[in-house]
C-alpha positions as CSV (number, residue, x, y, z in Angstrom):
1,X,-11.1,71.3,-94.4
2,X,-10.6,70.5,-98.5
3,X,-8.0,73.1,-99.1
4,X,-4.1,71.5,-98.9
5,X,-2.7,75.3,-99.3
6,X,-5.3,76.1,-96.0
7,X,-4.3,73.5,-94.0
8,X,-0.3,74.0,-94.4
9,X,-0.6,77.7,-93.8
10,X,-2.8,76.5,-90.5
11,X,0.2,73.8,-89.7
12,X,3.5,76.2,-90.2
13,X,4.5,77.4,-87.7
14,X,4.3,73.4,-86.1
15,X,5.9,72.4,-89.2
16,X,8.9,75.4,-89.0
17,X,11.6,72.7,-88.1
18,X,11.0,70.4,-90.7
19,X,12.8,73.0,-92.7
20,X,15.7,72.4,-91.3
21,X,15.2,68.7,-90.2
22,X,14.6,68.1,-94.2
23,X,18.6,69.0,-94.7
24,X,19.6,65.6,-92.8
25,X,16.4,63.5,-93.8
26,X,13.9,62.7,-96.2
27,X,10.6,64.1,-95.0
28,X,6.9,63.6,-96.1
29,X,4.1,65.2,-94.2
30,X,1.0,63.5,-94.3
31,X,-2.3,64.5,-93.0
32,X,-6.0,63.7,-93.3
33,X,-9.0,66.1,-94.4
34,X,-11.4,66.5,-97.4
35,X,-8.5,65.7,-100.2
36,X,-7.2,63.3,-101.7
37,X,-3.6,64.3,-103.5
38,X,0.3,65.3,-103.0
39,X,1.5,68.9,-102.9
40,X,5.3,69.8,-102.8
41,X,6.4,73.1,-101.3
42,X,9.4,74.7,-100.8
43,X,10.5,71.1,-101.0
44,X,8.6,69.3,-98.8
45,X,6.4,66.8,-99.5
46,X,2.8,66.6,-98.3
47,X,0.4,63.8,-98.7
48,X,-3.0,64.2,-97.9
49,X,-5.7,61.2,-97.8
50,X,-9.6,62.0,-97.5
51,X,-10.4,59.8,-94.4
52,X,-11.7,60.9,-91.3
53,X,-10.1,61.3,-88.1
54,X,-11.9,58.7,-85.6
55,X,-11.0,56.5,-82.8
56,X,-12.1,53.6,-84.4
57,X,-11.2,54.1,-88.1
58,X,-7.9,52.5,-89.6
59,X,-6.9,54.4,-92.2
60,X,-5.6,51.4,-94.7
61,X,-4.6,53.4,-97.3
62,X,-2.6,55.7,-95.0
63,X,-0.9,52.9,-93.8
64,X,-0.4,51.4,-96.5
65,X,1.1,54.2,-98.0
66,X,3.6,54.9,-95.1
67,X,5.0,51.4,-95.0
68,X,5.8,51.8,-98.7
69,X,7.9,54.9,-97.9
70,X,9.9,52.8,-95.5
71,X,10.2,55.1,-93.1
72,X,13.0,55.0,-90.3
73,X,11.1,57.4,-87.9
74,X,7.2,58.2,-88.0
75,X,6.4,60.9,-85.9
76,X,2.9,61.1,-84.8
77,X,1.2,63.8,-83.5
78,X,-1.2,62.9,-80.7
79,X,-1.7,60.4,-78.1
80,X,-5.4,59.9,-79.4
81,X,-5.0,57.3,-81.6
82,X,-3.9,54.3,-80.4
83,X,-5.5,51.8,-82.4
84,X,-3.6,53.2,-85.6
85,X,-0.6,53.5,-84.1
86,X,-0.8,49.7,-83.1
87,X,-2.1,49.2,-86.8
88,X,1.0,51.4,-88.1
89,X,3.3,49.2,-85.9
90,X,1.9,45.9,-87.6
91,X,2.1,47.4,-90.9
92,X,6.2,48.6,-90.5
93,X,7.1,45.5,-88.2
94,X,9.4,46.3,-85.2
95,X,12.9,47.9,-86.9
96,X,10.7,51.8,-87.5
97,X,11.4,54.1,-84.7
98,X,7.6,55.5,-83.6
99,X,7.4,58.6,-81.6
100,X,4.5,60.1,-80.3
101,X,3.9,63.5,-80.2
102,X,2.1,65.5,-77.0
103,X,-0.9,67.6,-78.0
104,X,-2.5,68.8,-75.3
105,X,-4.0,65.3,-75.0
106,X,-5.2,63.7,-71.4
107,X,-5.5,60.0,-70.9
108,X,-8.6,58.1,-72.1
109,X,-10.8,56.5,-68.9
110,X,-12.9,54.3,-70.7
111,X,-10.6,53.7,-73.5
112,X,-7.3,53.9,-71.4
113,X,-6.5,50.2,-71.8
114,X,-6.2,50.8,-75.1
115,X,-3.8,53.6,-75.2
116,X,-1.8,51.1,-72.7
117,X,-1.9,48.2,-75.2
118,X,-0.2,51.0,-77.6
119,X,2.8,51.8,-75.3
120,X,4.1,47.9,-76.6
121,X,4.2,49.8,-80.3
122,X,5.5,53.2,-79.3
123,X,9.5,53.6,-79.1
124,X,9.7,57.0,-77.8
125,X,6.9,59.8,-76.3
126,X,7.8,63.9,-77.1
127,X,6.2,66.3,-74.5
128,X,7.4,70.1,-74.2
129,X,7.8,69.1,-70.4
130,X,8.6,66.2,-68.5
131,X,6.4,66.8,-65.5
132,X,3.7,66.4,-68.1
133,X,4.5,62.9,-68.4
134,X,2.9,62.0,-64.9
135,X,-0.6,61.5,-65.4
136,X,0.3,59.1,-68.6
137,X,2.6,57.1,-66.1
138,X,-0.2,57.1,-63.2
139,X,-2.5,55.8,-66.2
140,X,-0.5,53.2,-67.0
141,X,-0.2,54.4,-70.2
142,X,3.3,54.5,-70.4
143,X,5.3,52.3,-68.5
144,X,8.9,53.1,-69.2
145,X,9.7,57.1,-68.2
146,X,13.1,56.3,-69.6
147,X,10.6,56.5,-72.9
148,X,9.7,60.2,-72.6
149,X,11.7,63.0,-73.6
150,X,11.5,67.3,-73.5
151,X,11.2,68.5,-77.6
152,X,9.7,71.8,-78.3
153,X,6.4,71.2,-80.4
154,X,7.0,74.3,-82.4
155,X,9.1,77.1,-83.3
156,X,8.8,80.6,-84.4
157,X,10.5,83.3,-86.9
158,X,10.0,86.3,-84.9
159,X,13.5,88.2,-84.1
160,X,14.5,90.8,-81.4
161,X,14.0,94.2,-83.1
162,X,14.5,98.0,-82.2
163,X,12.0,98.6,-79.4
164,X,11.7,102.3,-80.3
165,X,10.6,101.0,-83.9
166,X,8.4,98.9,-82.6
167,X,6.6,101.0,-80.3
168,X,6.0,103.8,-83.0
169,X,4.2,101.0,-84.7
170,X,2.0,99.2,-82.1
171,X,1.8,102.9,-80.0
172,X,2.9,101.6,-76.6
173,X,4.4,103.9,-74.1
174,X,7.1,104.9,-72.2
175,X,7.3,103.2,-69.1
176,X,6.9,99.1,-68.3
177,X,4.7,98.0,-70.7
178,X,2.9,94.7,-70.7
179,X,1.3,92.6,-72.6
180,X,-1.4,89.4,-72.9
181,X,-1.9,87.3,-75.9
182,X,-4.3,84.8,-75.7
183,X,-7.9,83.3,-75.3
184,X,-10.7,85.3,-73.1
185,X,-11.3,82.0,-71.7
186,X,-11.6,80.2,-68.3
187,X,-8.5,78.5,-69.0
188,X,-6.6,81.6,-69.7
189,X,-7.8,82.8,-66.4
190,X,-7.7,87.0,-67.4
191,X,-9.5,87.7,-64.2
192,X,-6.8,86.6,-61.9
193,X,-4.3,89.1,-64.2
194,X,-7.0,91.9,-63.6
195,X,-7.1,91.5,-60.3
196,X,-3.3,91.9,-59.6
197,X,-2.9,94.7,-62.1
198,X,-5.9,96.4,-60.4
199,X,-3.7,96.7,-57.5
200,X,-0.2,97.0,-59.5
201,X,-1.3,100.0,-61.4
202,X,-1.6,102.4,-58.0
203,X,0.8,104.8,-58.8
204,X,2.1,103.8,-61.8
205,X,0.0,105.9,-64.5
206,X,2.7,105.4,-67.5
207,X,2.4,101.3,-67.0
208,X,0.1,99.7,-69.4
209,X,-1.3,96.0,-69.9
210,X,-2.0,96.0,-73.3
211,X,-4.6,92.5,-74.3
212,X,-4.6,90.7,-77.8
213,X,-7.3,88.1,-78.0
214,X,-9.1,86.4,-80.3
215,X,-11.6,83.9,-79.0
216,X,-14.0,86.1,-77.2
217,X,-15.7,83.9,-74.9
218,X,-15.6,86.4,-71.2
219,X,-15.2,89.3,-73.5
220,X,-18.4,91.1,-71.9
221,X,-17.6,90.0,-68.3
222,X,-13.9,91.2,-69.0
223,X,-15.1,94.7,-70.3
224,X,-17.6,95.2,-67.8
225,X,-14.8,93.7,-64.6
226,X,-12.4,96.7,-66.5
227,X,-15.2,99.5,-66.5
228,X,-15.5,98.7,-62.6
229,X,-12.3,99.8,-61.8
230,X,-10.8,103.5,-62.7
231,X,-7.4,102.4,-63.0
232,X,-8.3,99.5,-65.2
233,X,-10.5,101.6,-67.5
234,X,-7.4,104.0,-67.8
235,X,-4.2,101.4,-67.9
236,X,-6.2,98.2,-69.8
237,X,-6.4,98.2,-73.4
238,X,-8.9,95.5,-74.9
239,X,-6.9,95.4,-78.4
240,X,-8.7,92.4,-80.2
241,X,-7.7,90.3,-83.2
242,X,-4.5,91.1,-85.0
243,X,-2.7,88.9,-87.4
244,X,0.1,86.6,-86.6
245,X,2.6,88.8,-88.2
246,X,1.5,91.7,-86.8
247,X,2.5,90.4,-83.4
248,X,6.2,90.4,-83.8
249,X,5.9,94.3,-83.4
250,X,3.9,93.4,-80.2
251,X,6.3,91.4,-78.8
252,X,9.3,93.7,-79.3
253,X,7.4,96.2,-77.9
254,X,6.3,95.0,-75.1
255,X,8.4,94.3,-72.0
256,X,7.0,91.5,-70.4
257,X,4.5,88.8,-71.6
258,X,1.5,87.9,-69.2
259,X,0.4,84.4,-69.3
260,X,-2.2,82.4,-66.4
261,X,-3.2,79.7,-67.9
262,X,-4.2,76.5,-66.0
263,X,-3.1,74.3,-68.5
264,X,-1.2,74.5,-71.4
265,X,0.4,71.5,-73.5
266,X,3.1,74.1,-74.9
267,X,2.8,77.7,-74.8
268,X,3.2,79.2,-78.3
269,X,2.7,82.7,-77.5
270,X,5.4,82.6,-74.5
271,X,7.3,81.1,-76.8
272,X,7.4,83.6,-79.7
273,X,7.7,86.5,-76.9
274,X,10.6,84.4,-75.8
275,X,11.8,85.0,-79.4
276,X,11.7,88.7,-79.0
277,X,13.5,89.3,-75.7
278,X,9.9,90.1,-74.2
279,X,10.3,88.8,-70.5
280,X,7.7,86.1,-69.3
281,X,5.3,86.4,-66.4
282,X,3.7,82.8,-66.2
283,X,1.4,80.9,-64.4
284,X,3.2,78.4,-62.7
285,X,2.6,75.0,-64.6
286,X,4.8,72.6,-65.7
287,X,5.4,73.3,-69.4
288,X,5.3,77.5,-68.3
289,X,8.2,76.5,-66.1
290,X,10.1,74.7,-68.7
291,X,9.6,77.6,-71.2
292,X,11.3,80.3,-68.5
293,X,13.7,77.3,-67.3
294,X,12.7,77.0,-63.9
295,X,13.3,81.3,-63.4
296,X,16.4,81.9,-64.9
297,X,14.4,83.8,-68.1
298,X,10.8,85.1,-66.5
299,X,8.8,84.5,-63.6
300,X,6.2,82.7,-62.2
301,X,3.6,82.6,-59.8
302,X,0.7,80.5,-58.2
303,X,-1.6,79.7,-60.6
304,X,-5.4,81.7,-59.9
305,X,-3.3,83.8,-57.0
306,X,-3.8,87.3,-58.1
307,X,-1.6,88.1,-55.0
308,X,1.3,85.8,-56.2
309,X,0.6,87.4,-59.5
310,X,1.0,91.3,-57.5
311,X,4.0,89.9,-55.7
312,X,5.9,89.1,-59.0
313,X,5.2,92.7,-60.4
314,X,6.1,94.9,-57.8
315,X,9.5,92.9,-57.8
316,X,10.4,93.8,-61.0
317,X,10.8,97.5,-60.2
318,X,14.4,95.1,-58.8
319,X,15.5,93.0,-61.1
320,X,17.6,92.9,-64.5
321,X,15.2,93.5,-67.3
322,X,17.9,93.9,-70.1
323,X,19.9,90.7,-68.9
324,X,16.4,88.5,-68.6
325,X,15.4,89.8,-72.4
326,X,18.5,89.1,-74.2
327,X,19.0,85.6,-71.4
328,X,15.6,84.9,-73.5
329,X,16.5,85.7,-77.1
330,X,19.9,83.3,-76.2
331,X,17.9,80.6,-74.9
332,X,15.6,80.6,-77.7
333,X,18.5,80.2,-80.2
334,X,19.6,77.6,-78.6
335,X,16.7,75.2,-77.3
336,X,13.8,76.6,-79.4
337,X,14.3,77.6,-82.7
338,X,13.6,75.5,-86.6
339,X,17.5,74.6,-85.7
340,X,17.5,73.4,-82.4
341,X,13.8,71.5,-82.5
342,X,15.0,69.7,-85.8
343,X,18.7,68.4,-83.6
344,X,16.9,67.4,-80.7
345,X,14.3,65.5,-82.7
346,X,17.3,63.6,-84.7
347,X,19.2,63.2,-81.5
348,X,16.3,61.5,-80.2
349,X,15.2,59.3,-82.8
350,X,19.5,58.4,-83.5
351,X,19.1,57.3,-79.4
352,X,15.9,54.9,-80.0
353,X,17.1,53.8,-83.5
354,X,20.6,52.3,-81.9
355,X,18.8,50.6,-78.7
């Protein structure tokens, strides 16, 4: 990318705290692509360098850069680079608190000694939950678990609004209405949601599963799995691509939110439909399970079980819909908004800075 407007739009809604984390800090954002310059907007600083992003490259003009800011915290995004972060390290000496960031990263094999010679330059390690920490501590990556801690990678603006004026936007129904944002991918596993709605929908003509995608990748197999099945054909609709503000509406008229992903490092569409009271349905991995707090906001169920999956819904004809959708709004004041990501980073960082 050459464009610094393009690439902040791309980076807001990760970047939504740093609103409010720039009322108790100085902040610069720096990033690499095709440009070389500094922008300021709405009063935050970004510096972009035109170097490329490569395991072996150390960006000395980054670095150099950076330690001329001196920085008390440098929050890097990614586990991926461990040279430059042992580079960075060398360049700030040892009083800079360094905390790395989880994106959806895995440990290296061949290269895993090298992310383990980092951990000596890495003060603190951010994942959006802690179970996902275990595979870096089985590594050897990271040898302290005292050094990892939960922090939301990203927030939202989306608000609870009228359901009623939602719906005579987006057109859903009366009646439980559900919905699926997300890839048509492997990973997002939509067959095993089929499957259980096939099932679900006997006798329930006014429930819907409404699907926003935008990768298309099973998008044939998907259509032709819905044309198999009456009730699918009737009760599925295959919405497509809408724009990211367009899905507030979604969310707030929808009443739950169907995820089944086999992996996820943070989920940002339960997330936002956390932000809208819309009740999540999740596959049961760890950071899923951190987002609906173990059960007390949504539900979850086995992972590529469509009967799990069938379980869950037929139990919600039983449960407290209202109290779970405004449980989720609460919680997402609280733990996951600009607000609360920005305190919980500080209160982090103040921990590691006094040790």
């Amino acid at each position: 990318m050459d464009s610094p407007e393009a690439v902040i739009e791309k980076h807001r809604q990760p970047n939504l705290y740093i609103s409010e984390l720039k009322k108790e800090a100085e902040i610069v954002l720096v990033k690499h692509l095709h440009y070389d310059g500094e922008r300021i907007l709405d009063g935050i600083r970004y510096r972009f360098f035109e170097r490329p992003n490569r395991f072996w490259n150390i960006p000395g003009r980054t670095l150099r850069f950076i330690a001329a800011e001196k920085p008390d915290i440098v929050l890097v995004r990614g586990f991926i680079f461990p040279l430059q972060v042992m580079a960075l390290r060398r360049k700030l000496g040892p009083a800079p608190v360094i905390l790395l960031q989880h994106q959806a990263d895995h440990p290296f094999r061949r290269k895993k000694i090298i992310q383990q010679w980092a951990d000596r330059s890495v003060n603190g390690y951010l994942f959006s939950a802690l179970e996902m920490e275990d595979p870096w501590i089985k590594a050897g990556i990271i040898r302290n678990r005292n050094k990892c801690f939960v922090c939301p990678p990203a927030s939202s603006q989306f608000e609870r609004k009228d359901k009623s004026e939602s719906r005579l936007k987006t057109g859903l129904g009366e009646g439980k209405q559900f919905l699926w944002v997300g890839r048509l991918n492997a990973n997002k596993d939509p067959f095993t949601v089929l499957a259980a709605f096939e099932k679900y929908f006997e006798g329930r003509p006014d429930e819907n599963l409404y699907m926003i995608f935008q990768e298309i990748d099973l998008l044939e197999v998907v259509q032709q799995r819905i044309r198999q099945h009456p009730l699918l054909s009737k009760q599925v609709l295959l919405i497509g691509k809408k724009d990211h503000a367009a899905l507030e509406d979604w969310y707030n008229s929808a009443d739950y939110f169907i995820s089944a992903s086999h992996y996820e490092s943070f989920g940002f569409a339960p997330m936002e439909a956390i932000a809208c009271g819309c009740v999540p349905i999740l596959s049961n991995i760890p950071a899923s399970i951190q987002l609906i707090q173990r059960g007390r906001l949504g539900y979850a169920f086995e992972k590529g079980s469509s009967g799990d999956l069938y379980k869950v819904l037929c139990a919600l004809d039983h449960t407290d819909h209202p109290g779970r959708s405004a449980a989720c709004r609460e919680f997402f004041s609280k733990e996951l908004s600009p607000t609360a990501i920005a305190s919980r980073l500080l209160q982090i960082a103040g921990s590691l800075k006094t040790k």
